[in-house]
C-alpha positions as CSV (number, residue, x, y, z in Angstrom):
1,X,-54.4,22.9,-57.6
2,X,-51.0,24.2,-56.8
3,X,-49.2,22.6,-54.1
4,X,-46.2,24.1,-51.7
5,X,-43.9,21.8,-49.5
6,X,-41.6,23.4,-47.0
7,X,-39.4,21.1,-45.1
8,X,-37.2,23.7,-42.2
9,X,-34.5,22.5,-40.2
10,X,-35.5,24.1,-36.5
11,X,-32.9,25.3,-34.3
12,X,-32.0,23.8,-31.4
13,X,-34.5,25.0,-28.6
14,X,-36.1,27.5,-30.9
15,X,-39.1,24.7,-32.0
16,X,-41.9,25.3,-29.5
17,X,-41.6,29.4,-30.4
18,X,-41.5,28.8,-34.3
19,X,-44.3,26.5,-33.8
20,X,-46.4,29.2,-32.5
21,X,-45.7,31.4,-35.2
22,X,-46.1,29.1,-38.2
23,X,-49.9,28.0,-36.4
24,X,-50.8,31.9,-36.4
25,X,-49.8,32.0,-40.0
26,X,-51.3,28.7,-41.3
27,X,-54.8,30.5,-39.3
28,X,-54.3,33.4,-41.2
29,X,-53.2,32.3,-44.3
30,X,-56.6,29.8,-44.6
31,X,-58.4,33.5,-45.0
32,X,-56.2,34.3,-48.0
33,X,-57.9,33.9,-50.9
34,X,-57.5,30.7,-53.2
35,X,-55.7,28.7,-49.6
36,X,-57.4,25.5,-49.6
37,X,-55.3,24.2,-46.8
38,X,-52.0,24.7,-44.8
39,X,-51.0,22.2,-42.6
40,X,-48.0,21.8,-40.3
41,X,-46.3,18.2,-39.5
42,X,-44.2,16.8,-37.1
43,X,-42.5,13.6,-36.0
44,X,-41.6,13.0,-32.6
45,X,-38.4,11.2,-34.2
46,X,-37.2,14.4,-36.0
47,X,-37.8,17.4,-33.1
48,X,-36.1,19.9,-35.1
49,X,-38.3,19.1,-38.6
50,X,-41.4,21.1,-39.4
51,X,-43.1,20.1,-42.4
52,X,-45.9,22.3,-44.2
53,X,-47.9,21.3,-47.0
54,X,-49.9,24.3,-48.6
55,X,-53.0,24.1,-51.3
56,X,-53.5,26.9,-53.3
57,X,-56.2,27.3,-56.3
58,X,-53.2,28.1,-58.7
59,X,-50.0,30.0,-58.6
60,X,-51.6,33.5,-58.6
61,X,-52.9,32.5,-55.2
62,X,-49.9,31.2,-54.0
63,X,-48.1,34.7,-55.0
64,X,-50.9,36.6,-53.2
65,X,-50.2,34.7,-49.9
66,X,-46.3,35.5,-50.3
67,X,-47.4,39.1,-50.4
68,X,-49.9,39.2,-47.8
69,X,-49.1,41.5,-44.4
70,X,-49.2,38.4,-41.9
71,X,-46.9,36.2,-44.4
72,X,-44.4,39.6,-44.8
73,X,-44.4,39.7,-40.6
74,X,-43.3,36.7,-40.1
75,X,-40.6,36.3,-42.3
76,X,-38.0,38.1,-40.4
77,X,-39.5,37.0,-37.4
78,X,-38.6,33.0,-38.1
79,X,-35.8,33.5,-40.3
80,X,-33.3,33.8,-37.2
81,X,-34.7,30.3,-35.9
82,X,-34.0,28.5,-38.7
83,X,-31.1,26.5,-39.7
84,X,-32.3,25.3,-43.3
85,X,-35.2,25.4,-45.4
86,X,-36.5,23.2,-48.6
87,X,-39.5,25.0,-50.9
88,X,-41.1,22.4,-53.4
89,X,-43.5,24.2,-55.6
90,X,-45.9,21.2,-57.8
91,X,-47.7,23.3,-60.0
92,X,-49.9,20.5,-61.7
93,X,-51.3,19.0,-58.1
94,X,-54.5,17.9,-58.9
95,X,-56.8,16.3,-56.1
C-alpha cells in the first residue's frame, strides 16, 4: 500500500466551499483505479484544518490519480482557498 497525508490550512470563511469540493473529489477519486480509500477529517477544535488520508495500491496509482481530469479540475479551483498545505507520501504503508 502507498499512503498520502494532506494536512491544508483553510482560509478563513472559505471551509464549508472547499469542503464540497474535496467530498466530490474523494467520490470520484474512489473510482480511480488502485484508490483503496480517501478520507477527509476534521476537528471541531481546528475549523480551518482539513486532513485527507489517501490509500493507493502503489505509487503508479497514486500518479494516475494526480493525472486524472477531476483531480486536474480542482486544483485551481481550491488553490485560491488555501493558506498552506503539507503532502506526506509513506510509500511502504502496509495494512
Amino acid at each position: 500500500m502507498y499512503a498520502v497525508t494532506v494536512t491544508l490550512r483553510i482560509k478563513s470563511g472559505r471551509m464549508a466551499e472547499l469542503r464540497a469540493l474535496m467530498e466530490e473529489n474523494a467520490r470520484l477519486s474512489l473510482q480511480d483505479p488502485g484508490c483503496e480509500r480517501f478520507d477527509l477529517c476534521t476537528d471541531p477544535e481546528r475549523p480551518d484544518d482539513l486532513f485527507l488520508y489517501e490509500l493507493y495500491a502503489d505509487r503508479a496509482a497514486f500518479d494516475a490519480h494526480t493525472a486524472s481530469e477531476h483531480f486536474k479540475r480542482l486544483s485551481p479551483q481550491i488553490g485560491p482557498m488555501v493558506e498552506d498545505r503539507k503532502l506526506v507520501l509513506w510509500p511502504d504503508a502496509r495494512p
